[in-house]
N, C-alpha and C positions, 0 to 999 in steps of 0.2 A: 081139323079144329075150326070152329066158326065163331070168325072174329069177333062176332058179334056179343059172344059170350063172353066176354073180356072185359074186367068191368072198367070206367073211365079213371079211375085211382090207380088201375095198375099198370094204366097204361102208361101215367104222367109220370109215376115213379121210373117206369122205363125208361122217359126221357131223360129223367134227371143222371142218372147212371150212364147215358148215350153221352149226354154234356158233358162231363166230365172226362168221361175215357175218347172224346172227339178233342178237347183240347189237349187232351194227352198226347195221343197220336199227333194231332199237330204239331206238337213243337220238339215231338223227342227226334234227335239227330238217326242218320240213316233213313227212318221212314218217310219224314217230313219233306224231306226233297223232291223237287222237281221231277226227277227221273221215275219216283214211285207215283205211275197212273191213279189216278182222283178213282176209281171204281176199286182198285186192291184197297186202298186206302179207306172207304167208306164200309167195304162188306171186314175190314179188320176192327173196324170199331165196332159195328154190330155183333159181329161174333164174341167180340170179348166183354161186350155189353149182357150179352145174352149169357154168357159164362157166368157172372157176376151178379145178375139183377137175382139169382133165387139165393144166393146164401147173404147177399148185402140187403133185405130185406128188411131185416130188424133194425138198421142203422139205416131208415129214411126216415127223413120225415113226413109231417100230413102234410101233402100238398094241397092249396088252395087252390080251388076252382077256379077263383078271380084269374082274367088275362094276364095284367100287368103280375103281381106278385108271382105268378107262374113264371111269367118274363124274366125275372130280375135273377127270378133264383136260377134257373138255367144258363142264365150272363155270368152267373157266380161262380156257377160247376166249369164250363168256360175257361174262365179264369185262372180257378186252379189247376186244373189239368195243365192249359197252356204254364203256370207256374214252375212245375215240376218239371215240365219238359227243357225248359230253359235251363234250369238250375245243372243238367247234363250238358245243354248246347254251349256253356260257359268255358269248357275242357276243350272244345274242338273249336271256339272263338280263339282260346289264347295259344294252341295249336299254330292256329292260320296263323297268329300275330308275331309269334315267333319266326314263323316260316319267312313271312312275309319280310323281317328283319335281317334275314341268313342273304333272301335274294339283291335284294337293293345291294347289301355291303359284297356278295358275288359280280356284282355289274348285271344282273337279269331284272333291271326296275324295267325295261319295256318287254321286256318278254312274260307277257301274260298271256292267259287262254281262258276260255269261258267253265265256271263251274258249272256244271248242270246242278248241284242238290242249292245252292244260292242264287241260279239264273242272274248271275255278275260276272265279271272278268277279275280273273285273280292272279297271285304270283303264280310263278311257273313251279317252284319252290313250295308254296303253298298249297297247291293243289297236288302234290306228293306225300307231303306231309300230312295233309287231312285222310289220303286214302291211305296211310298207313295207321292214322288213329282209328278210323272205321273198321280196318282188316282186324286190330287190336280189340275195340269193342262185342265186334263179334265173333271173334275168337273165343274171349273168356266170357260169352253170353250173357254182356254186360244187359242185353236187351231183357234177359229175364230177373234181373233185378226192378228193372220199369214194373212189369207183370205182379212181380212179389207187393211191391210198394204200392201200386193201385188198390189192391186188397187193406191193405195196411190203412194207406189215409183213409177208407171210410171208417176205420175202426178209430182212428187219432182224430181226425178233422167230418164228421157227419156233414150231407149237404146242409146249405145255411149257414152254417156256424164259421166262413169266413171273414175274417180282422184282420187290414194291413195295420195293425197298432204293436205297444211294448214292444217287443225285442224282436219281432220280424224285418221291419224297414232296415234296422244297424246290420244282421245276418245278413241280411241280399247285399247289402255296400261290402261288405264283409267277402262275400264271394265273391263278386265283384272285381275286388282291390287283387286280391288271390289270385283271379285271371290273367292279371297282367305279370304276377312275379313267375307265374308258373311257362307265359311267353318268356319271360326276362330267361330262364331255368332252360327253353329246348335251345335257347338261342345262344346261351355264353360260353360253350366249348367251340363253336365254331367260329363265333365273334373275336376271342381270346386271339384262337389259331390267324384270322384275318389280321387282326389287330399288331400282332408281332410279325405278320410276311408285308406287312405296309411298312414296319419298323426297319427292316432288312431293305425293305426296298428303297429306302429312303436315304440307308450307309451307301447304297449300290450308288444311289445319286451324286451323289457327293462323289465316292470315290472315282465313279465312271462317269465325267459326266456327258459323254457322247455316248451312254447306253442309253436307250428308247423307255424308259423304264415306265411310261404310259401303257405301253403296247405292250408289255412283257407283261404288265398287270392282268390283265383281261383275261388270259389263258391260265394265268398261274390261280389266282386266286378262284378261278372256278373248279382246276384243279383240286386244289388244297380243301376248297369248301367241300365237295365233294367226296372225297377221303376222308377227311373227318366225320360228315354228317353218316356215311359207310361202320365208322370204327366205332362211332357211339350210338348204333340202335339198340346194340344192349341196353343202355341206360334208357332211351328214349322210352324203351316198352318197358320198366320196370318205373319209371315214373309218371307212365299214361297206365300201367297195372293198380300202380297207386291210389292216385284219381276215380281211377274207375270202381275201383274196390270201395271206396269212400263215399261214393253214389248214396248208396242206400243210407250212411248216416245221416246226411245231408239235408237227403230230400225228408224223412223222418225229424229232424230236427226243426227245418222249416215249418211244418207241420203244425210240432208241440208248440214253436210260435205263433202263427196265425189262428189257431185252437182258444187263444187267451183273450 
């Protein structure tokens, strides 16, 4: 084929469908890491760009020739994508933030190790816990939910037609808020179980008070944390199945907001 026959309208349209599924891929969890090399990463956008640009064709707009207006609206696709992608990275934030609350009340606040998909240092705890939401993700091929929903917002949200107004800004706090009750959520049967072996620990003080009950802590309660966080992954994967399941109404929801 000779590029040259390619006329400059369908190429622009290209890019606008490349911007969007490039902020896509950027932000949605598992791909967006560190670990996933910048060349898998850019021939994934193309390919799925290219998947997408002949039947999303009726839902472009006219692109302007002008630089800047070209500009603006490719920082928009952008946007959204990176949007969407977030609205997922929210689940494996409140994840870590749980985790992150299991380890300190364990005694493992200085035993961290580096994330490769964050390039930080995190809990030791917490980086257990995120590979056990990713192993969970892609288990129930929460990833092809992204795929489905990319289709989806050109048909809800056309390029151009983004507005952080009405009911969008209160949704995103909304999720937000969410985050944190669903850290509150991986973290209160183990917190409960620590919360009551401090309780005991503290009659043991009293009643012995030549037992070491500093040092006896250390071992017990990582112990105890451990068995627990063991006994409740049931739960754990039936409330990250949840979440996950949830995805798609979500990111669709957001959508019908920024649409207005």
């Amino acid at each position: 084929m000779d590029l040259q026959l390619i006329p400059i309208e369908r190429f622009q349209d290209f890019l606008v469908v490349t911007a969007r599924i490039a902020g896509f891929i950027g932000a949605i969890p598992v791909i967006s890491g560190a670990q996933t090399p910048v060349r898998v990463k850019t021939g994934l956008v193309v390919m799925i760009a290219l998947v997408l640009f002949p039947i999303m064709g009726e839902n472009l707009p006219t692109v302007s020739f002008a630089p800047l207006p070209f500009l603006l609206l490719v920082i928009n696709e952008v946007l959204l994508g990176t949007l969407i992608g977030l609205i997922a990275r929210l689940i494996f934030t409140a994840v870590e933030f749980g985790a992150t609350v299991i380890g300190y009340q364990m005694g493992f606040a200085a035993a961290n190790i580096f994330d490769p998909q964050g390039e930080r240092q995190v809990a030791l705890i917490s980086q257990f816990q995120n590979v056990f939401a990713i192993l969970i993700f892609l288990a129930i091929n929460g990833h092809h939910h992204f795929l489905r929903t990319a289709v989806r917002s050109y048909e809800l949200l056309p390029p151009g037609k983004l507005q952080l107004t009405g009911e969008a800004v209160p949704y995103l706090m909304q999720l937000a808020a969410h985050m944190f009750t669903l850290g509150v959520l991986f973290s209160a049967p183990v917190l409960a179980v620590l919360l009551f072996s401090g309780l005991i620990l503290g009659i043991l003080a009293r009643v012995f008070p030549q037992l070491n009950v500093f040092l006896l802590s250390f071992p017990l309660n990582i112990g105890i944390a451990f068995i627990v966080i063991s006994l409740t992954l049931d739960l754990s994967f039936i409330l990250l199945r949840r979440e996950f399941d949830s995805l798609p109404e979500r990111i669709l929801t957001i959508l019908a907001h920024l649409a207005f």
